[in-house]
SENUMAR-746175 format. One line per 5 residues: number of its first residue (from 1); their letters; for each residue x, y, z of N, C-alpha, C, O. Coordinates in steps of 0.1 Angstrom, whole numbers, plus 5000, padded with zeros to 4 digits. Layout:
NUM) a) X Y Z X Y Z X Y Z X Y Z | ...
//
This chain:
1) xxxxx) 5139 4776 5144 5140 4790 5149 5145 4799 5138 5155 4794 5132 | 5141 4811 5135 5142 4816 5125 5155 4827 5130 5155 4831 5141 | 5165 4829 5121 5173 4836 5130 5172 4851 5116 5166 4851 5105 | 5179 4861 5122 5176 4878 5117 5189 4874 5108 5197 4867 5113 | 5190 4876 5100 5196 4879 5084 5207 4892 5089 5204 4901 5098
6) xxxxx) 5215 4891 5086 5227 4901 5086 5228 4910 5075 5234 4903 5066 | 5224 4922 5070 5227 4925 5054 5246 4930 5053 5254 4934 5060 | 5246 4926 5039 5263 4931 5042 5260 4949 5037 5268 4948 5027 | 5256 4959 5036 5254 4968 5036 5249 4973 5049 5242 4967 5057 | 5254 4985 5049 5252 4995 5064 5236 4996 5069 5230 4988 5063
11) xxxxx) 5230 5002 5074 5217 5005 5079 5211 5016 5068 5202 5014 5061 | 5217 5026 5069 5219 5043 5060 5216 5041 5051 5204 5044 5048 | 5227 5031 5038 5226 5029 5028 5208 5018 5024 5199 5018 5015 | 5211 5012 5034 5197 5004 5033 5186 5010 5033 5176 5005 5027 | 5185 5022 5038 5173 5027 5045 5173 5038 5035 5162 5043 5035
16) xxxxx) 5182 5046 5025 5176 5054 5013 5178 5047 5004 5172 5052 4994 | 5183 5036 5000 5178 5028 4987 5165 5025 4991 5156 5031 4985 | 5160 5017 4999 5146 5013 5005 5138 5022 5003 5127 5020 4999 | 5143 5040 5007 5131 5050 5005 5134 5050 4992 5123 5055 4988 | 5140 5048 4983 5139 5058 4968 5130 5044 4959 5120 5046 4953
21) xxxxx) 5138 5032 4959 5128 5023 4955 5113 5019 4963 5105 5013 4956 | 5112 5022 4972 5101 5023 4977 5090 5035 4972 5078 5034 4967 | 5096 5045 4974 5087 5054 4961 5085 5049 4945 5074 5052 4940 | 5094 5041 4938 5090 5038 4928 5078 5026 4927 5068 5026 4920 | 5082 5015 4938 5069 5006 4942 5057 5013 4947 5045 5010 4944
26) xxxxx) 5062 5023 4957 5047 5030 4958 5037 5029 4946 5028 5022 4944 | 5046 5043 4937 5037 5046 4927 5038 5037 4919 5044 5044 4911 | 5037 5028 4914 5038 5016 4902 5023 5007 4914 5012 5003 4909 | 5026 5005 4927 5013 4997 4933 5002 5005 4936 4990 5000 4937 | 5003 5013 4937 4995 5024 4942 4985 5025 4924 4973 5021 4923
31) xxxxx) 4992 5030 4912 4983 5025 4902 4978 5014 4902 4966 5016 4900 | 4982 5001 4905 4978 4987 4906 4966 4985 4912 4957 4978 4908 | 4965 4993 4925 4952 4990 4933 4939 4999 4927 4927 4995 4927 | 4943 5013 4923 4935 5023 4913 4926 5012 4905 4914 5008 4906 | 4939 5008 4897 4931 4996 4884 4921 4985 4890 4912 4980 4883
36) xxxxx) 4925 4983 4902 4918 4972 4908 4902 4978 4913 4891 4973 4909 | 4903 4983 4919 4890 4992 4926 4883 4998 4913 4872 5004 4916 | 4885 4998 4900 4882 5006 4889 4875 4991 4885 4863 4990 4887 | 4881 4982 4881 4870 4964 4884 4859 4961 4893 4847 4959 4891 | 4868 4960 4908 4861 4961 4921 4858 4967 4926 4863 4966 4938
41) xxxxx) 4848 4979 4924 4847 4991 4932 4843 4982 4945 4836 4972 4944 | 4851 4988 4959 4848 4981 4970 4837 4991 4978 4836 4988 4990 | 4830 5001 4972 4819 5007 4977 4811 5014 4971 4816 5021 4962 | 4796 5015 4974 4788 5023 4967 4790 5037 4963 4797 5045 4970 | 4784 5042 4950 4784 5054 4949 4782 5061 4962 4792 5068 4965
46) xxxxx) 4773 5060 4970 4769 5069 4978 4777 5065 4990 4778 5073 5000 | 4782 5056 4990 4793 5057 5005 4809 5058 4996 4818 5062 5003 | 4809 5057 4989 4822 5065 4977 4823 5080 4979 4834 5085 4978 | 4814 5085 4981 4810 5102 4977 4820 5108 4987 4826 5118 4983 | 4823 5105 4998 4836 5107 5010 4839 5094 5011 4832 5085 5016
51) xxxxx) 4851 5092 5005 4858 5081 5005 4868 5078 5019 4874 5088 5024 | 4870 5069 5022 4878 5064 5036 4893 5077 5040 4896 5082 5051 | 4898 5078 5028 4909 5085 5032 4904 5104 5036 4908 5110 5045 | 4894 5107 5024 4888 5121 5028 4878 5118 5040 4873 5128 5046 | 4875 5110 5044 4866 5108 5057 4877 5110 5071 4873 5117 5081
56) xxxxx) 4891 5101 5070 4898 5098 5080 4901 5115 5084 4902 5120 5096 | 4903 5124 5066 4911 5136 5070 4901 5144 5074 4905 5155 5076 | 4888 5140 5075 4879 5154 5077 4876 5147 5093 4868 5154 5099 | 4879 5136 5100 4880 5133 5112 4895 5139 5121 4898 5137 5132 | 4901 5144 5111 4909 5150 5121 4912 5167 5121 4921 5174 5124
61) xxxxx) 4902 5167 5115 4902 5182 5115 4898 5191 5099 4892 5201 5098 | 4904 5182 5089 4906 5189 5074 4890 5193 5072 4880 5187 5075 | 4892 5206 5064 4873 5212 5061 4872 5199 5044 4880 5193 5038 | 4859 5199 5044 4855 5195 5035 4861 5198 5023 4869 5190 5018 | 4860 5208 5019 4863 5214 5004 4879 5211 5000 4883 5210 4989
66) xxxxx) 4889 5208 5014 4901 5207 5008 4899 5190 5009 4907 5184 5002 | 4893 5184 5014 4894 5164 5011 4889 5166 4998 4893 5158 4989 | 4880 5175 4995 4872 5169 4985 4872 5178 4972 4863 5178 4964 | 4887 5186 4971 4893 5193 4964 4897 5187 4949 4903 5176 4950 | 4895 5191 4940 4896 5189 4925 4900 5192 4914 4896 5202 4909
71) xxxxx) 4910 5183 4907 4910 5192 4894 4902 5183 4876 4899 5171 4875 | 4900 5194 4865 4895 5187 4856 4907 5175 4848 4920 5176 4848 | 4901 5166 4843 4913 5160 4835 4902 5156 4821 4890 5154 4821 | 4908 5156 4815 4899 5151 4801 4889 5159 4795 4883 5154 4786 | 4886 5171 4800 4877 5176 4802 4865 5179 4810 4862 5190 4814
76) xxxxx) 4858 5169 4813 4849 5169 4825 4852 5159 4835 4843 5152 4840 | 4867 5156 4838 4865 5141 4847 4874 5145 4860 4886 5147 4860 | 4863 5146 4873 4868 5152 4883 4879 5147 4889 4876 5136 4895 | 4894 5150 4891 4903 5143 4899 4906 5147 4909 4915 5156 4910 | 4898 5140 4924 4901 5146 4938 4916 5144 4939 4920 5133 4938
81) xxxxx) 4925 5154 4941 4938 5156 4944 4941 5152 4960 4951 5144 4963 | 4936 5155 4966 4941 5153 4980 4938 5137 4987 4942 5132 4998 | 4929 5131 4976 4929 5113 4980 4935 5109 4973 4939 5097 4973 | 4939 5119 4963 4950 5107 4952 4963 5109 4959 4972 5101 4957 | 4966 5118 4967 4981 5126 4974 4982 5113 4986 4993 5107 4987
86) xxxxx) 4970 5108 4995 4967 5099 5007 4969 5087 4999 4981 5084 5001 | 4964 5080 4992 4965 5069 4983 4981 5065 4980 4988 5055 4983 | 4983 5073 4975 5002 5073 4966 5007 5073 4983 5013 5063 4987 | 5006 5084 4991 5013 5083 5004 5015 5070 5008 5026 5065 5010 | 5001 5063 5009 5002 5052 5022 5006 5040 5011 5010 5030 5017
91) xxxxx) 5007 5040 4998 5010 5030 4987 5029 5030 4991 5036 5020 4991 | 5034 5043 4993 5050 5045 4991 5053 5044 5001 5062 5036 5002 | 5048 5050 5015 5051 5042 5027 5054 5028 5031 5064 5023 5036 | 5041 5021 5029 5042 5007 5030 5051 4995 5019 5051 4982 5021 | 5056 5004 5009 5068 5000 5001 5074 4999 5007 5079 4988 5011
96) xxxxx) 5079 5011 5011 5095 5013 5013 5097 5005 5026 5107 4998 5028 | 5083 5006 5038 5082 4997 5048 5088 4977 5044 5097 4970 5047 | 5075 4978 5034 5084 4960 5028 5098 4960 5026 5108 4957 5032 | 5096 4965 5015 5115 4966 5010 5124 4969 5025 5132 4960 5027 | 5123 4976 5030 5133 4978 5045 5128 4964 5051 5136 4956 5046
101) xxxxx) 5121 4959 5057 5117 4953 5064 5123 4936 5061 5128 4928 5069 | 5120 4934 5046 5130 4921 5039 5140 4921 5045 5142 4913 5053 | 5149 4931 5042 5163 4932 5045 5167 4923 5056 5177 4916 5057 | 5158 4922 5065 5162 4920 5079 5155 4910 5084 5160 4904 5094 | 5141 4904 5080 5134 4893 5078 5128 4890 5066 5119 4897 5063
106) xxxxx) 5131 4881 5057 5127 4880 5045 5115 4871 5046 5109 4870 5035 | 5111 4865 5054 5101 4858 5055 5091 4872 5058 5085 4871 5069 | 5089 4878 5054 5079 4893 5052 5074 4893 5040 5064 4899 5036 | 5084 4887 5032 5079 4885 5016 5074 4868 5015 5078 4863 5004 | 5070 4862 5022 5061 4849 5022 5051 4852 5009 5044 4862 5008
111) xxxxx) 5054 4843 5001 5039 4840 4992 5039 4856 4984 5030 4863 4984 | 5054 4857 4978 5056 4872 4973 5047 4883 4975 5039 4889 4967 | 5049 4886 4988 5042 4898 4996 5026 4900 4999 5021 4910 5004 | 5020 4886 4994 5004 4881 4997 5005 4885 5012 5003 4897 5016 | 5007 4877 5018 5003 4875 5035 5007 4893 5039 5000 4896 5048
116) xxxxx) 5013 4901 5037 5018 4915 5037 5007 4924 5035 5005 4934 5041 | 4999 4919 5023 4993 4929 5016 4977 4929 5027 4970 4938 5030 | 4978 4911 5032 4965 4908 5040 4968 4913 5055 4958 4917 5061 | 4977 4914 5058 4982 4920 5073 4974 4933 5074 4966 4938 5082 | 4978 4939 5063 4976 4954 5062 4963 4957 5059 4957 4967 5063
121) xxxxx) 4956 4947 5050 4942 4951 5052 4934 4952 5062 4925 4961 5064 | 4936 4938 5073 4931 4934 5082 4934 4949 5095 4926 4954 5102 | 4947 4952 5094 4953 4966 5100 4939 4970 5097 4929 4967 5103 | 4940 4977 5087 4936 4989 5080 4919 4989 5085 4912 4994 5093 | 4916 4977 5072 4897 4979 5074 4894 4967 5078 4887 4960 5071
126) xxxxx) 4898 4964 5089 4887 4954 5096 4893 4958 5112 4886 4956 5122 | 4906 4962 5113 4906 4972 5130 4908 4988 5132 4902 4995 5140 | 4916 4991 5125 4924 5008 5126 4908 5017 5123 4903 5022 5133 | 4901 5017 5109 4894 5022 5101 4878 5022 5113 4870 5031 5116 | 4878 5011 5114 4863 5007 5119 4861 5015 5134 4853 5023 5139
131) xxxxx) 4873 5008 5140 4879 5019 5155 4878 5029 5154 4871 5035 5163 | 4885 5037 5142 4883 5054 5142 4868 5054 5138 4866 5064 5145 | 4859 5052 5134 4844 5057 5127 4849 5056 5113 4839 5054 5106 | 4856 5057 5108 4860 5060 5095 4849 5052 5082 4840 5057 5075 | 4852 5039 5082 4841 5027 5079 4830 5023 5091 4830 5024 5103
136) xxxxx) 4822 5018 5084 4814 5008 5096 4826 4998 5097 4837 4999 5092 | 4818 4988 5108 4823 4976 5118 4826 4968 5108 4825 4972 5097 | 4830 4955 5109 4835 4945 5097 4821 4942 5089 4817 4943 5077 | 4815 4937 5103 4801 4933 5097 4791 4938 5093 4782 4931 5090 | 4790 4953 5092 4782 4960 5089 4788 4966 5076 4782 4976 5073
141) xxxxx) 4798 4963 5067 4804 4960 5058 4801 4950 5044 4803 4938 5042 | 4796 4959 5036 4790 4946 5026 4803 4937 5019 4814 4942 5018 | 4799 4921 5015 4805 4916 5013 4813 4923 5001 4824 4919 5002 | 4812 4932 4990 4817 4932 4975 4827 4943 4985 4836 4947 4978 | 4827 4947 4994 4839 4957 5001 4850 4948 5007 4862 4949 5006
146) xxxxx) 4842 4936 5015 4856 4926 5021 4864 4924 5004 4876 4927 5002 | 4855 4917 4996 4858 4908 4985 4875 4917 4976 4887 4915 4973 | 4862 4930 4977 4877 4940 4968 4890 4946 4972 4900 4950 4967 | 4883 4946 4990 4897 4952 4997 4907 4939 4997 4919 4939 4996 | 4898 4929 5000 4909 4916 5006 4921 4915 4991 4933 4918 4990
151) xxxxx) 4914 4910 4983 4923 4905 4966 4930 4917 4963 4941 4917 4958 | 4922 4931 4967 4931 4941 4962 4946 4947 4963 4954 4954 4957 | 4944 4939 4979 4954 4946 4990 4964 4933 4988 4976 4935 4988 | 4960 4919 4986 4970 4908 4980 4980 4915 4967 4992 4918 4968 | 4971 4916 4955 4975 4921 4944 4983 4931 4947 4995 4929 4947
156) xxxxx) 4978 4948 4951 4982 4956 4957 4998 4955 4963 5007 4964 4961 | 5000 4941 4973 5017 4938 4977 5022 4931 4969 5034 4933 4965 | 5017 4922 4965 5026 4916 4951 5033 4925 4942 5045 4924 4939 | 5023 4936 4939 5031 4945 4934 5041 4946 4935 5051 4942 4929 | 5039 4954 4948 5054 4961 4953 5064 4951 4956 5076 4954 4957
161) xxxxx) 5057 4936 4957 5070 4928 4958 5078 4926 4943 5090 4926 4941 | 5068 4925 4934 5070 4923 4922 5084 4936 4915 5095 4933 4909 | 5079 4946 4918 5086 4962 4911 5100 4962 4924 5111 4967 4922 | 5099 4955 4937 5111 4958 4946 5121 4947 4938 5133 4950 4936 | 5116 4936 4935 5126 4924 4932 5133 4929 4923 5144 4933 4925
166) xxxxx) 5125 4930 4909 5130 4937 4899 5138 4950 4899 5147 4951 4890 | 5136 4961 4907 5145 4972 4910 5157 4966 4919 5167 4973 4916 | 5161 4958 4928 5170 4950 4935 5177 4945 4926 5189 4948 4926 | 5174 4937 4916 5180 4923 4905 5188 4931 4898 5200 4928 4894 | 5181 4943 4895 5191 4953 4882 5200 4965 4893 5207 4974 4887
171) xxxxx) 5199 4965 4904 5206 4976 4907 5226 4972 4908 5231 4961 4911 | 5232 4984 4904 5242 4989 4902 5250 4985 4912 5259 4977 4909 | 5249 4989 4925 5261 4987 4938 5248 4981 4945 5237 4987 4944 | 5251 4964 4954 5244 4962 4955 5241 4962 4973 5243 4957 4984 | 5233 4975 4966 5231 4975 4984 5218 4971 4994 5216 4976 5005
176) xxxxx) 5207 4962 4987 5200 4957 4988 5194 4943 4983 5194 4940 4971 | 5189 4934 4994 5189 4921 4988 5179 4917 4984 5169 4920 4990 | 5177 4907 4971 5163 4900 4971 5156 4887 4983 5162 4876 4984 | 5147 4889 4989 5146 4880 4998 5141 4864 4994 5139 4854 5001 | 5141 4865 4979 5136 4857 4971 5144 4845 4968 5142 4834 4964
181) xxxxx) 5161 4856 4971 5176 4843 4964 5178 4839 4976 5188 4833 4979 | 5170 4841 4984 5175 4839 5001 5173 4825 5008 5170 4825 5020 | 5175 4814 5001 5171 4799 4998 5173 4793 5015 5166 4783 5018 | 5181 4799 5024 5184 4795 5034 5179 4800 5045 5184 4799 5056 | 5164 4806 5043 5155 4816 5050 5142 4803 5052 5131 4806 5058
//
């Protein structure tokens, strides 16, 4: 029987160290998965063209022109701003979610945050996404989209387990634990 972990730091303290290193895992995984989908693109150009996050936001209302809003970088290389703003969001969310969430069950970081990263895909694009219209159904889903979301979203939490441990190991007053020294879990 697994019992709940006591942290010796207060809730408060837990819960903005968790947000501030959690923004740093955000954006440190949130690149990670960029890089990954830049290997594995997990969809065609032409179902790329409105990608999942400018799809969700023009299902709830947003006009086209601001999901699919832009600036130049390099010269001619279009950077949609408002899916990179959705991307980094749900990347620093779901950080700071793990990192809080250790604290109090560290069996959340199983298989350094693999099984986490697959929870959340399985969430994400195989019930949340498909439910809304957002994506097709699982099965109507080509395989090279399972292939890239599944490893990416592994990789993707490792990350952040990777950049939480490391920001925990070196911090100052320690008000947050690694779930990793946690030998009795």
């Amino acid at each position: 029987m697994e019992t709940t972990k006591k942290p010796a730091a207060p809730f408060s303290k837990i819960f903005w160290k968790s947000v501030w290193y959690g923004f740093i895992a955000g954006m440190i995984s949130g690149m990670v998965k960029i890089g990954w989908e830049k290997i594995f693109p997990p969809r065609t150009l032409a179902r790329d063209a409105t990608n999942p996050p400018q799809e969700l936001l023009q299902q709830l209302g947003v006009p086209y022109d601001v999901t699919h809003s832009y600036v130049y970088f390099s010269t001619d290389q279009q950077v949609f701003v408002v899916a990179l703003i959705i991307h980094f969001a749900f990347a620093i969310f779901f950080s700071f979610l793990f990192i809080l969430l250790t604290q109090y069950k560290p069996k959340i970081a199983i298989f350094e945050g693999a099984i986490y990263g697959i929870v959340i895909w399985i969430a994400f694009h195989i019930i949340i996404m498909p439910l809304l219209g957002t994506v097709p159904a699982p099965w109507d889903q080509p395989f090279d989209e399972h292939f890239s979301e599944f490893f990416g979203h592994i990789v993707w939490a490792w990350s952040i387990a990777a950049s939480a441990w490391y920001l925990i190991a070196k911090q100052k007053v320690k008000t947050l634990t690694n779930p990793k020294m946690n030998n009795d879990d």
